[in-house]
Backbone bond lengths (Angstrom), bond angles and torsions (degrees), N, CA, C in turn:
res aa  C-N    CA-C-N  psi(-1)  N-CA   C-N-CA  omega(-1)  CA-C   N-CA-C  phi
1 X - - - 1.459 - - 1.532 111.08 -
2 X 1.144 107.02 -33.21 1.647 125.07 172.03 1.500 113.05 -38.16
3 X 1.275 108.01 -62.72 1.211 144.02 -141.02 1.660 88.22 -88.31
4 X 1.419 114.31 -49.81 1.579 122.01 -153.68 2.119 85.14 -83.08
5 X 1.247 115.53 -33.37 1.097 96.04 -164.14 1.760 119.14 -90.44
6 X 1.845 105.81 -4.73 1.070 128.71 145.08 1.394 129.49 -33.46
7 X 1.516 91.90 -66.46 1.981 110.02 -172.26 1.989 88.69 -71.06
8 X 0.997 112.48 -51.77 1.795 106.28 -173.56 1.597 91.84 -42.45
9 X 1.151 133.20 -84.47 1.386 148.45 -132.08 2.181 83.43 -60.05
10 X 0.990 108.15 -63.20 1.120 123.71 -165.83 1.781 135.04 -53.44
11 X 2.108 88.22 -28.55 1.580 120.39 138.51 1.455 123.15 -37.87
12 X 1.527 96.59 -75.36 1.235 121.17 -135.75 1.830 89.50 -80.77
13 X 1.382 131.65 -32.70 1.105 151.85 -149.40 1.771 89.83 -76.78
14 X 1.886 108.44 -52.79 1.318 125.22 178.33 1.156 125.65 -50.72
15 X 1.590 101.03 -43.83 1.862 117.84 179.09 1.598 95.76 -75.41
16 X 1.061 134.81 -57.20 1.154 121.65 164.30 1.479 137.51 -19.05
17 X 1.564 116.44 -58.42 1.443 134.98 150.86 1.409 128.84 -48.68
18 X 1.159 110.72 -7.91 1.482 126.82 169.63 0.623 133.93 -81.52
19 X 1.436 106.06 -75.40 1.687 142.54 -177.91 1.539 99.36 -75.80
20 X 1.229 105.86 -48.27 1.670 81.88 -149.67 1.651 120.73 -80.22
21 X 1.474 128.48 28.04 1.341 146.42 152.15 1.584 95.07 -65.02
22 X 1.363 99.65 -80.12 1.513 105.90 -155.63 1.336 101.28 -54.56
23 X 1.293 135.00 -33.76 1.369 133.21 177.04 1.821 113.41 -48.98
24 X 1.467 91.95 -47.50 1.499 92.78 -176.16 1.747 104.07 -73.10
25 X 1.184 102.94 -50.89 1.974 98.49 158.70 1.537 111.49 -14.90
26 X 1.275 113.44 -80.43 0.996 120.97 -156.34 1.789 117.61 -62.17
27 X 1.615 98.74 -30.60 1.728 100.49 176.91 1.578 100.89 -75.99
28 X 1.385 121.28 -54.70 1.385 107.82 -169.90 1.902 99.28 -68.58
29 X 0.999 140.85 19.58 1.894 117.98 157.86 1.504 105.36 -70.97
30 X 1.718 117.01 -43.28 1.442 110.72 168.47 1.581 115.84 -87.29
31 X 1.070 124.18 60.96 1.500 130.21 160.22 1.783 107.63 -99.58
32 X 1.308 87.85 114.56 1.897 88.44 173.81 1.441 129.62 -40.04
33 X 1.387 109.56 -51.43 1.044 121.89 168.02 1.698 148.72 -50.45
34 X 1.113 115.24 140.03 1.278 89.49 -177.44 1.542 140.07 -123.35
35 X 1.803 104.25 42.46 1.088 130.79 134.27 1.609 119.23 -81.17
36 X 1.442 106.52 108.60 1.358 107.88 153.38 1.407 122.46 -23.83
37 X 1.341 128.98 -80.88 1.475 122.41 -171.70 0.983 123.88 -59.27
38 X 1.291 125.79 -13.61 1.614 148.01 -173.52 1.535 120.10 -107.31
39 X 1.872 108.86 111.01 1.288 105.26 -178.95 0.907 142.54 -106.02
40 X 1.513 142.23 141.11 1.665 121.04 -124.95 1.616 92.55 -167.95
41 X 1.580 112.45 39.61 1.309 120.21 157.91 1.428 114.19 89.48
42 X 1.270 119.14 136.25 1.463 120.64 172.94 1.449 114.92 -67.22
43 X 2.046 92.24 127.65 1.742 108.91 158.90 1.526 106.96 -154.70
44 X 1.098 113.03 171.75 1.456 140.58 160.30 1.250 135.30 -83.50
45 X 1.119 115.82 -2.57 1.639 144.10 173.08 1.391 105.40 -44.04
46 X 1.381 129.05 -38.88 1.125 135.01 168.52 1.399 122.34 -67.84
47 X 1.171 121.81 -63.76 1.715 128.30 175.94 2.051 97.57 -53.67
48 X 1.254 106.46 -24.77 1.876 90.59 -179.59 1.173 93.81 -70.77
49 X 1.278 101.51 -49.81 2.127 116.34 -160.69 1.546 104.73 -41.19
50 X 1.648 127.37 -7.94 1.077 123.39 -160.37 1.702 102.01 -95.06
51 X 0.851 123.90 -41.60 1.482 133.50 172.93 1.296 117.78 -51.90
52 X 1.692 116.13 -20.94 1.364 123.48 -178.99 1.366 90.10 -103.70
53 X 1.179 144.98 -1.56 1.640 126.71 178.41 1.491 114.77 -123.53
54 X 1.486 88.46 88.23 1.757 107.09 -173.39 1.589 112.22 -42.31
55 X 1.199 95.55 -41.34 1.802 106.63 -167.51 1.155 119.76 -72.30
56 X 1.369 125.38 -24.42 1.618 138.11 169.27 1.728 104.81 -75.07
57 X 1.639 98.30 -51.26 1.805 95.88 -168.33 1.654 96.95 -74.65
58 X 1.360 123.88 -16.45 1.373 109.34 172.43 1.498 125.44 -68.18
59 X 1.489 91.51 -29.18 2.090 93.26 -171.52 1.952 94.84 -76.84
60 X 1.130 121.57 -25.87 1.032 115.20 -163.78 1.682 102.10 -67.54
61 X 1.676 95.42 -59.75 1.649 102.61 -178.27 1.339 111.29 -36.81
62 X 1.720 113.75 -52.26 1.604 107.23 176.84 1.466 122.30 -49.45
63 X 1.617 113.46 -38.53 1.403 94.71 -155.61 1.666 97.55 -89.88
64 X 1.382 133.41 -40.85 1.340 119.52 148.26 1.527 111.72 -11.36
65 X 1.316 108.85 -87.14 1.856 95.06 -174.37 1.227 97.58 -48.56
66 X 1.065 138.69 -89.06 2.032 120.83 -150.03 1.101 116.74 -48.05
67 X 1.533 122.17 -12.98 1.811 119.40 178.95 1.611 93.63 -70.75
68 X 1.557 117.31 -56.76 0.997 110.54 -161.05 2.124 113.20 -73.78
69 X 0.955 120.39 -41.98 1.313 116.95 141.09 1.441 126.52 -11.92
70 X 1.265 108.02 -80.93 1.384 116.96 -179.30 1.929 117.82 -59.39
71 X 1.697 104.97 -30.31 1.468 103.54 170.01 1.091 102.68 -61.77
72 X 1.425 131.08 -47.08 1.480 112.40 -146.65 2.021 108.43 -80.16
73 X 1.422 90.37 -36.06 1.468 99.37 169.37 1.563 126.39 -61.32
74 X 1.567 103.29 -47.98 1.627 94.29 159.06 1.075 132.14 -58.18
75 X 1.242 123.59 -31.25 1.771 131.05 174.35 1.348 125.27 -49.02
76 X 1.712 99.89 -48.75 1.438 131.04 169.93 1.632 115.24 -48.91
77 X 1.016 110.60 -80.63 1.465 132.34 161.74 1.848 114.98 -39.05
78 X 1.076 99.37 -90.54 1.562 88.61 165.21 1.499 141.18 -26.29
79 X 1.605 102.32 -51.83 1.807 103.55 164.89 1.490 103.05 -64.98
80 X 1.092 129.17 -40.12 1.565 110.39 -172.05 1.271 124.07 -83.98
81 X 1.294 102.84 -8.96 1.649 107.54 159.90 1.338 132.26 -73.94
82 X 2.034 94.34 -35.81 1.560 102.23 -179.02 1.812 109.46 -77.00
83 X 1.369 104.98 -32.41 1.649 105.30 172.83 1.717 120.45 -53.85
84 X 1.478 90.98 -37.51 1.442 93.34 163.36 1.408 137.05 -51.74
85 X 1.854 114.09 -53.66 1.207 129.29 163.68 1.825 127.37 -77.33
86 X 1.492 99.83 2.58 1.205 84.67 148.16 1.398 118.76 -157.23
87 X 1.666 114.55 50.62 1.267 121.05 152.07 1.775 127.47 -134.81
88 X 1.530 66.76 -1.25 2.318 86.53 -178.68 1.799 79.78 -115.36
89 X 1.527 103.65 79.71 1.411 95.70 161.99 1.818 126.31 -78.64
90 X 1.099 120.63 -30.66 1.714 124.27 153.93 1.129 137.09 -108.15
91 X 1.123 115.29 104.18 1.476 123.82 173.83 1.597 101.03 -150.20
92 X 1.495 108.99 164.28 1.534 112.66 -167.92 1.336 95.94 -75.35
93 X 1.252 114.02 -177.70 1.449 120.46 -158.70 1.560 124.07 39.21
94 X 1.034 134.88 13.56 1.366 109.80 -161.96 1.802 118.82 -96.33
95 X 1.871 116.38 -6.00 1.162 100.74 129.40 1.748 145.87 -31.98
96 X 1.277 71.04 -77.62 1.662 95.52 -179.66 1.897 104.58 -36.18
97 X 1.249 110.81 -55.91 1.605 125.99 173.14 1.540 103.04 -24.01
98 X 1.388 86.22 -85.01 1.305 115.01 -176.51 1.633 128.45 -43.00
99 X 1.556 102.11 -12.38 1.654 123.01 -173.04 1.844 92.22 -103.74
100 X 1.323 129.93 -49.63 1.128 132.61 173.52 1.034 107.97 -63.83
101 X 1.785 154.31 -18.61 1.205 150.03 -176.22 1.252 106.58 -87.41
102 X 1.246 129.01 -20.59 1.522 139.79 -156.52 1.155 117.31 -137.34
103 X 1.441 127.14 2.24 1.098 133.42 137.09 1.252 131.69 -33.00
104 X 1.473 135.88 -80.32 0.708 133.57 171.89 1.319 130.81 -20.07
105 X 1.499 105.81 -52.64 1.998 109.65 159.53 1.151 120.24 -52.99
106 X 1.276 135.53 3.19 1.580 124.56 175.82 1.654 105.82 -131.26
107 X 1.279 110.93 -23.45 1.731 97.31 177.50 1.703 116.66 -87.22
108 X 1.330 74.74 138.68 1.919 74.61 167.30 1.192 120.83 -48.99
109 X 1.346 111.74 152.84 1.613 135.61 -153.65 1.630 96.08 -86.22
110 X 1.679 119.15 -35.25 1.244 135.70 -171.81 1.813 103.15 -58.91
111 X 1.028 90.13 -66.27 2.053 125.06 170.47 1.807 98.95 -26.51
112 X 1.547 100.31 -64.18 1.353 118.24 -173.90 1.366 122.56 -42.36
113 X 1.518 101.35 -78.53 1.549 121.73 143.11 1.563 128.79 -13.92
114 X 0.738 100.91 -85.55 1.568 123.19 147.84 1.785 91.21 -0.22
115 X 1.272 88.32 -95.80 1.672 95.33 -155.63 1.343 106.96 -77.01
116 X 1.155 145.94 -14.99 1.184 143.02 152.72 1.359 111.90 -51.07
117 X 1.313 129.09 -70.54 1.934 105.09 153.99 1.172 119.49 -17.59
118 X 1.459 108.10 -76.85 1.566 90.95 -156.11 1.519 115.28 -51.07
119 X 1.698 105.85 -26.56 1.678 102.88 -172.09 1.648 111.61 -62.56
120 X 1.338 99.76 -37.18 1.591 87.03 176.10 1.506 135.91 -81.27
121 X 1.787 102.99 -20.05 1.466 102.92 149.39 1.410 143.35 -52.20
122 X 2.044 92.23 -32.03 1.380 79.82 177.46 1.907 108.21 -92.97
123 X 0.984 116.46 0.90 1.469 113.81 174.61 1.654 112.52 -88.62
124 X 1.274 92.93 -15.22 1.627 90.63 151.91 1.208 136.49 -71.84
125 X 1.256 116.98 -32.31 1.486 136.98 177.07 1.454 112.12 -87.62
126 X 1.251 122.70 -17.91 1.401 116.03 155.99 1.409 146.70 -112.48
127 X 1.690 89.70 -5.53 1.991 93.57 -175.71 1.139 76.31 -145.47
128 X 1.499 155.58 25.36 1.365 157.61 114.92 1.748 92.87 92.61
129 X 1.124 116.31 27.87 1.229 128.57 166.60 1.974 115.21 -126.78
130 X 1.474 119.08 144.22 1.856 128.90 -28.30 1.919 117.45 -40.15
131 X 1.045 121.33 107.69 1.516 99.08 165.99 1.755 129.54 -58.62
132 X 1.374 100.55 -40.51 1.953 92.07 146.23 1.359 103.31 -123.09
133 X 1.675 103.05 -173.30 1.472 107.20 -174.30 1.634 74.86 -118.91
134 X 1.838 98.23 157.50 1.557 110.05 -162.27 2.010 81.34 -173.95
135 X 1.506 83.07 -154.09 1.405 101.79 -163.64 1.961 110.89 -76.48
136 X 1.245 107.40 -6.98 1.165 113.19 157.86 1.270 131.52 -61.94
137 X 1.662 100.56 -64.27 1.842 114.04 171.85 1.463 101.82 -51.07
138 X 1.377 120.06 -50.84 1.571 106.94 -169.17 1.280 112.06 -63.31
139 X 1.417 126.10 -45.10 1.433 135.11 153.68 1.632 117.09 -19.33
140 X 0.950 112.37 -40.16 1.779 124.28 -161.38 0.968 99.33 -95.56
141 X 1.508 131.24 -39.20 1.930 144.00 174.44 1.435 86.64 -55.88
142 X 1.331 114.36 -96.63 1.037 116.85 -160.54 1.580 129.79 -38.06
143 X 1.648 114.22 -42.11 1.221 95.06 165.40 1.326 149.92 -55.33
144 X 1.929 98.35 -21.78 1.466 111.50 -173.62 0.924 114.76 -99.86
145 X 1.792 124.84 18.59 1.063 134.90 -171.32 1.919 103.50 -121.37
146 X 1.545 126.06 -30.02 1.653 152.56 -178.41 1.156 71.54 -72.29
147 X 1.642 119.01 -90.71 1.818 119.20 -133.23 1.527 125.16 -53.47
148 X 1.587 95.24 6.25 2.068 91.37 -175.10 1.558 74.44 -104.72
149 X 1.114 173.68 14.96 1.151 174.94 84.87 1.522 111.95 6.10
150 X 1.468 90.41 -84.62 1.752 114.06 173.88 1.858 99.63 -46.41
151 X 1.372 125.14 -73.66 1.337 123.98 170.95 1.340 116.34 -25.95
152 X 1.678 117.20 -55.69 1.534 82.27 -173.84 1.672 117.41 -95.89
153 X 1.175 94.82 9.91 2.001 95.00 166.98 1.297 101.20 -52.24
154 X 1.774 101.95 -92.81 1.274 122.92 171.16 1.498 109.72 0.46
155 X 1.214 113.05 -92.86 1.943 138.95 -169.18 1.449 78.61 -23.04
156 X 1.642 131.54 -70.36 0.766 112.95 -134.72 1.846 119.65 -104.40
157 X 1.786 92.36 31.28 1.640 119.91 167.32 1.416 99.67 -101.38
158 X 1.451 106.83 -47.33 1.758 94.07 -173.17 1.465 113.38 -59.49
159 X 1.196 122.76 -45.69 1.440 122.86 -170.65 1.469 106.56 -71.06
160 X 0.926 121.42 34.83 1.932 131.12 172.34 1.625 97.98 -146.99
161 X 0.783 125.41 -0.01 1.930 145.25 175.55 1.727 91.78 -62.18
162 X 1.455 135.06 131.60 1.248 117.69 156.77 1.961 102.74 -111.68
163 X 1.790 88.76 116.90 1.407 93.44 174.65 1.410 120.31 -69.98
164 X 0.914 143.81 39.58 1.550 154.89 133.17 1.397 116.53 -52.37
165 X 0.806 134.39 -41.27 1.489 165.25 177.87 1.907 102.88 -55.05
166 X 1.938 78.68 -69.13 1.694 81.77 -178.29 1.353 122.32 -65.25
167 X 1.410 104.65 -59.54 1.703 116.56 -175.24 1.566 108.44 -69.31
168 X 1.203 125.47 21.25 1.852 143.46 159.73 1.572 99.67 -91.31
169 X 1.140 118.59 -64.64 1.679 127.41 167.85 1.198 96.77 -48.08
170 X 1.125 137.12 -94.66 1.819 136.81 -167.84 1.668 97.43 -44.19
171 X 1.343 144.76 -34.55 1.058 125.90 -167.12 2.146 112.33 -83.27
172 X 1.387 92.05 3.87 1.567 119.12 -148.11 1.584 80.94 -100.17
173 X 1.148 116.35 -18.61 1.989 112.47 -159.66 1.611 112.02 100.59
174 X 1.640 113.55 -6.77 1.610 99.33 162.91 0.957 153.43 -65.24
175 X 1.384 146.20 137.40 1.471 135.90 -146.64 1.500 82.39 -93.37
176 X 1.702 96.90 165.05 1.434 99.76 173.13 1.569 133.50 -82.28
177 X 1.617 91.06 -6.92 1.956 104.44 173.14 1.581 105.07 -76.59
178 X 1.333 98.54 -36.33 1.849 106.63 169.25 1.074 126.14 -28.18
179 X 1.713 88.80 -79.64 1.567 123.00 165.08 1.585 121.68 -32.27
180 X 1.253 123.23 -42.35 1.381 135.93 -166.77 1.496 99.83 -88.67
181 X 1.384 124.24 -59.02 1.506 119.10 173.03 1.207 136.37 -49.97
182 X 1.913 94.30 -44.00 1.434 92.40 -179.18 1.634 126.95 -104.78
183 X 1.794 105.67 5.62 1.296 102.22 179.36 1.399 93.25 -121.47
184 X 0.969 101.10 -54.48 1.565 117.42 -170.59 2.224 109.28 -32.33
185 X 1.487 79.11 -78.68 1.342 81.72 -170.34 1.461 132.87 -69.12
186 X 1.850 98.54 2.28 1.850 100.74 165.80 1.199 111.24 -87.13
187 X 1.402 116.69 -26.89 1.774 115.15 -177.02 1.384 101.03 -76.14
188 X 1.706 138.96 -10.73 1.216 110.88 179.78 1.953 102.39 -119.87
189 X 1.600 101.25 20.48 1.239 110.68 171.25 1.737 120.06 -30.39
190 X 1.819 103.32 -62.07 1.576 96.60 -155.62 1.857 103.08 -71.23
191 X 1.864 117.56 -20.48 1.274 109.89 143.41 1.571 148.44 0.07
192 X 1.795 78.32 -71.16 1.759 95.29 -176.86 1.472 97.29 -72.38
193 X 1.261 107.14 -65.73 1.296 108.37 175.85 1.780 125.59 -18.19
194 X 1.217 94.84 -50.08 1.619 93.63 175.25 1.456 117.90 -75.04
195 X 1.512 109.55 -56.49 1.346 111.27 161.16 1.629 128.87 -31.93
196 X 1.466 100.22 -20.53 1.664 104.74 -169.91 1.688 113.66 -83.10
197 X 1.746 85.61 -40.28 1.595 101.39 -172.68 1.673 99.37 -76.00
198 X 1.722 124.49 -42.32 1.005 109.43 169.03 1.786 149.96 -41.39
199 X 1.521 69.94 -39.43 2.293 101.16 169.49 1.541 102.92 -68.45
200 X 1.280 144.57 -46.56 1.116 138.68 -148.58 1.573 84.08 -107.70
201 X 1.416 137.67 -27.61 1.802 102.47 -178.60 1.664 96.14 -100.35
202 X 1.257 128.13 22.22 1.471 126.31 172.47 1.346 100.69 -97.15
203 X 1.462 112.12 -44.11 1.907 109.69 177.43 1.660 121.97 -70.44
204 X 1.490 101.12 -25.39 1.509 106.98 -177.34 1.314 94.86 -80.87
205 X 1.588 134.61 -31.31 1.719 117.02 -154.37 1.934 77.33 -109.20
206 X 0.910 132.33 48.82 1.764 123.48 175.61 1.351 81.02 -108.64
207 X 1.791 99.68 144.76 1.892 124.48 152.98 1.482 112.14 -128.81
208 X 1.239 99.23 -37.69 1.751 99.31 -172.91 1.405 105.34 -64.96
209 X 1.387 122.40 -55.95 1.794 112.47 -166.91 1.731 91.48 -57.63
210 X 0.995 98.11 -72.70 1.741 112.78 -165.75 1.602 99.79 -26.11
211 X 1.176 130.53 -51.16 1.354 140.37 -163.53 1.597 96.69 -62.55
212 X 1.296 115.16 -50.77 1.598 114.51 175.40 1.618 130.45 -64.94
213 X 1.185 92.82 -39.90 2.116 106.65 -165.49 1.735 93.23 -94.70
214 X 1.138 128.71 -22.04 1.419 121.96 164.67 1.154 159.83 -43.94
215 X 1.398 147.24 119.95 1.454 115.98 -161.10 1.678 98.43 -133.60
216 X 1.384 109.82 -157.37 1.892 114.01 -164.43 1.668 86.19 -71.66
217 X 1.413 109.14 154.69 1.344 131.66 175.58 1.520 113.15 58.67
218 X 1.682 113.05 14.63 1.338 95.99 168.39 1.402 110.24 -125.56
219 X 1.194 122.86 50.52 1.613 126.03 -176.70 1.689 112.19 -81.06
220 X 0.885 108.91 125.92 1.632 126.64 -168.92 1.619 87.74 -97.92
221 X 1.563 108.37 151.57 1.636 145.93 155.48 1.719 97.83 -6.88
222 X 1.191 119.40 -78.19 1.210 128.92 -160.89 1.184 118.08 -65.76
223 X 1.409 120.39 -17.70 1.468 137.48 -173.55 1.597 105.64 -98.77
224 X 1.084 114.13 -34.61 1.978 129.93 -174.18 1.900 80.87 -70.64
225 X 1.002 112.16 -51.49 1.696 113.90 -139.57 1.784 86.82 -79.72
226 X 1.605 131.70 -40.39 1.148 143.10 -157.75 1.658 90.67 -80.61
227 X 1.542 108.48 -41.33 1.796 96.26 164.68 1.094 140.18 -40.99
228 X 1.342 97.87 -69.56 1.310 132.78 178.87 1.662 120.04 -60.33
229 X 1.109 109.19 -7.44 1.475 115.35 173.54 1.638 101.52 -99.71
230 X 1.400 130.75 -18.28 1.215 98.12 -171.61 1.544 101.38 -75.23
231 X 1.433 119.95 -44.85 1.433 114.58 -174.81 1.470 127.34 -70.64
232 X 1.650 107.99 1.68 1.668 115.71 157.97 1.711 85.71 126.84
233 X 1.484 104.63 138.39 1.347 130.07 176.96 1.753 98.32 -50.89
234 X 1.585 107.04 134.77 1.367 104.20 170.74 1.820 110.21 -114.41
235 X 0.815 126.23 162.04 1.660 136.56 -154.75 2.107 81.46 -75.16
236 X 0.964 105.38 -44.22 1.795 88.53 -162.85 1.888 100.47 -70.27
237 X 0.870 116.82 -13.46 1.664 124.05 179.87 1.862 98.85 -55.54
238 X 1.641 107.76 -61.27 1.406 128.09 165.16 1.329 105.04 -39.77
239 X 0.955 142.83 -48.48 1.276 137.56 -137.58 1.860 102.36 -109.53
240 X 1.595 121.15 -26.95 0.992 136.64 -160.02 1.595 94.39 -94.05
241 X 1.651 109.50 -54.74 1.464 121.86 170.15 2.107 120.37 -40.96
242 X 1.632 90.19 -45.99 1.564 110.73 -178.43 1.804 109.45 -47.94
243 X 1.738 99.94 -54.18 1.431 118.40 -162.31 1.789 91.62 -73.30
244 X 1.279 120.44 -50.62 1.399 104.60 -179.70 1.594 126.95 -67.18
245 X 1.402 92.34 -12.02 1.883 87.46 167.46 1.238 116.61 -95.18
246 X 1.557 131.75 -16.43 1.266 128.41 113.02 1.058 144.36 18.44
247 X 1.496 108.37 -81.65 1.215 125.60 178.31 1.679 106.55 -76.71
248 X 1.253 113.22 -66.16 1.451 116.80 -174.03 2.036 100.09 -48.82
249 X 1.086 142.40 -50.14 1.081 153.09 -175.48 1.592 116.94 -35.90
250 X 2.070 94.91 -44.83 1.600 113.76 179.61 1.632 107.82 -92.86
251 X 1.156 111.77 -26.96 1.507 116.43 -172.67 2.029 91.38 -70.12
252 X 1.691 114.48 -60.52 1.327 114.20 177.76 1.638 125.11 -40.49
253 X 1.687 107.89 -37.26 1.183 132.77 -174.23 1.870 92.27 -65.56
254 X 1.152 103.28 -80.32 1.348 116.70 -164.39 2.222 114.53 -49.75
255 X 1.475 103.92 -23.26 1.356 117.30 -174.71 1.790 90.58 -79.68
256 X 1.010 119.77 -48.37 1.428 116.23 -175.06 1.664 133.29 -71.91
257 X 1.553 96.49 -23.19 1.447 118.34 -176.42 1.859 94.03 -86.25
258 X 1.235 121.28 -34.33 1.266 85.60 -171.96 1.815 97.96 -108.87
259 X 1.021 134.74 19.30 1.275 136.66 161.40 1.848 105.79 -88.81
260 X 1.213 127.39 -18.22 1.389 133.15 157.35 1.667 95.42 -66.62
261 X 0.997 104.96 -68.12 1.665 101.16 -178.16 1.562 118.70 -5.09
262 X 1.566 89.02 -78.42 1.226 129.78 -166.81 2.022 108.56 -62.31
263 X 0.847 110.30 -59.92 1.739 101.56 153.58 1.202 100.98 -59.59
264 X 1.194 169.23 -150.91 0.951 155.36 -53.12 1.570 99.75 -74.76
265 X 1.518 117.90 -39.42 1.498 117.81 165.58 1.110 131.43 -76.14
266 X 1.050 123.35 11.95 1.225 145.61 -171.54 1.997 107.84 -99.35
267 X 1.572 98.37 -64.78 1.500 122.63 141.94 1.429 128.27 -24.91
268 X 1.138 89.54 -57.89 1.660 88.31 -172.80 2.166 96.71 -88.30
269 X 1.190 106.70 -55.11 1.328 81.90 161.83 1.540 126.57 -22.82
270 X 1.290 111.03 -92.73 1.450 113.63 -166.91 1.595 122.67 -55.88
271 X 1.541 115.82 -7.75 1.281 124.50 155.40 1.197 116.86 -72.91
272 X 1.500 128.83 -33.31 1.345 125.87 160.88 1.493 131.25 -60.19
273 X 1.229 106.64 -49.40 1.665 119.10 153.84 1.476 118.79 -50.52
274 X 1.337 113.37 -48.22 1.713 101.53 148.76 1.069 120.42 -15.18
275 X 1.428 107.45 -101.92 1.838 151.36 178.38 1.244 92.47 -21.96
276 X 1.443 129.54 -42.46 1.752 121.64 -137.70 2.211 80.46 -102.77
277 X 1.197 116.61 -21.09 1.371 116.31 -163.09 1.313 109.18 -80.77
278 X 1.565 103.07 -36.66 1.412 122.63 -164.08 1.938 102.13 -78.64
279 X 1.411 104.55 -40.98 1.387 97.61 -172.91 1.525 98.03 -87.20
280 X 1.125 149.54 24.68 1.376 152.46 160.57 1.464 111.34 -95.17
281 X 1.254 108.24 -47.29 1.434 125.14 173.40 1.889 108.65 -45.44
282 X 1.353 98.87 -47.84 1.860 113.00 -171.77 1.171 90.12 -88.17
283 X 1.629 147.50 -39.15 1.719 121.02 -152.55 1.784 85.09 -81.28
284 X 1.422 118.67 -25.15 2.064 108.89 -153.55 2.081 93.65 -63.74
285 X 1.254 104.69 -36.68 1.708 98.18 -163.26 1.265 97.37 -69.60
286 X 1.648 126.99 -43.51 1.432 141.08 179.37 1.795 103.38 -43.09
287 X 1.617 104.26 -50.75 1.718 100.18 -170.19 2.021 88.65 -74.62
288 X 0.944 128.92 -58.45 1.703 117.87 -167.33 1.282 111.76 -46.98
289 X 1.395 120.93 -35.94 1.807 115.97 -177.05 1.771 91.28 -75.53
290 X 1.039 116.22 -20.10 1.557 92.89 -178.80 1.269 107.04 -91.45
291 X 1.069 134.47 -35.76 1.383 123.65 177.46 1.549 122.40 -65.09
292 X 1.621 103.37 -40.59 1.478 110.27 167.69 1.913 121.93 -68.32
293 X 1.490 94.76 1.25 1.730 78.30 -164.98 1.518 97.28 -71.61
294 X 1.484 110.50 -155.04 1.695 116.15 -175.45 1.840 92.38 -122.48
295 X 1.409 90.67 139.93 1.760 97.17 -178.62 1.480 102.43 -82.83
């Protein structure tokens, strides 16, 4: 009981440390007032106020599109990198590969940045491409910054993959683009899936790349909000923050409810295939004693 009322205290203490910021987030967006620290009665004045402040609902709209951008591109990229590293097990370079794919997870973000400028300065100066940096460059940060992410999810679904499966399909007459679409990439579905949601809340919560590859009129969420705090938190920041935990809250809700679904059908499938094996198993001896008996 000791022990159990230990781990409770020690839970609950955690969920506490979590939650209970954003909780207070969320009460002060309806604070009348408009000192933050200061509370001055519940309203909504703020969540209207948002429709009148182009410049906040604009960084948001942007970085929404480049999260979602950048998921789909990291996903892309990443699975075909991780298929690489773990089904093209020899070929030259494939250290080295494998050190450039995973990079990104260990260098500073500053570092990153960093040289991603200069790359596009100097590709400005010679193939006169980006002529500005905008929602593209950030696009291009971000992907090469998600897909060592997405890569090592993935990598590390395929290598629990039993190729029996595949080389049964290829032994069947399937091509191997076949093979990859149609077996391949549903068994490492809930993968992508994670990898996807991972890419899109790594690009929406990014400041450092964005801060570098950026130019006028393309300031993303994280950059409006990193402003706006030096000269003191403003009530629509609360209110903008509120709606995106919101959103992420129902999107989390909704990713889990129907992936429960889906095991459970999954479950009951292969319990049926059971059932259906087992009573096949008992009718075959049932048909031989009848055929073998004596008339």
């Amino acid at each position: 009981m000791k022990r159990f009322s230990f781990s409770s205290l020690m839970l609950v203490l955690g969920l506490l440390f979590i939650y209970a910021p954003m909780l207070i987030l969320v009460i002060y967006s309806f604070n009348a007032s408009k000192l933050v620290t200061v509370w001055g009665g519940w309203s909504i004045k703020w969540y209207v106020g948002l429709l009148d402040n182009s410049q906040l609902m604009g960084s948001v709209m942007r970085s929404l599109e480049i999260a979602c951008y950048t998921a789909i591109a990291a996903v892309a990229l990443g699975t075909l990198a991780a298929f690489v590293l773990t089904r093209i097990t020899h070929f030259k370079g494939r250290t080295l590969f494998g050190g450039l794919v995973t990079a990104p997870l260990v260098m500073p973000e500053v570092i990153t940045g960093l040289s991603l400028l200069l790359l596009f300065v100097a590709m400005a100066q010679m193939i006169g491409w980006p002529q500005e940096r905008g929602i593209v460059t950030i696009w291009i940060a971000h992907t090469t910054f998600c897909a060592a992410y997405v890569a090592v999810v993935v990598s590390a679904r395929l290598r629990e993959l039993d190729l029996s499966i595949e080389e049964a399909a290829m032994d069947l007459g399937a091509r191997p683009w076949k093979v990859f679409f149609l077996i391949t990439i549903p068994m490492i579905a809930p993968s992508l899936a994670a990898g996807g949601m991972m890419s899109f809340a790594l690009s929406l919560d990014d400041l450092v790349l964005a801060s570098f590859v950026s130019g006028p009129g393309s300031t993303t969420l994280p950059m409006e909000v990193f402003s706006a705090v030096r000269l003191g938190v403003k009530p629509e920041i609360n209110a903008v923050a509120s709606l995106i935990l919101l959103a992420v809250s129902l999107v989390t809700f909704l990713v889990w409810y129907f992936s429960r679904r889906a095991e459970e059908n999954r479950k009951r499938a292969i319990q049926q295939a059971i059932e259906e094996s087992a009573a096949d198993s008992w009718k075959q001896p049932q048909v031989r004693r009848a055929e073998t008996a004596p008339v």
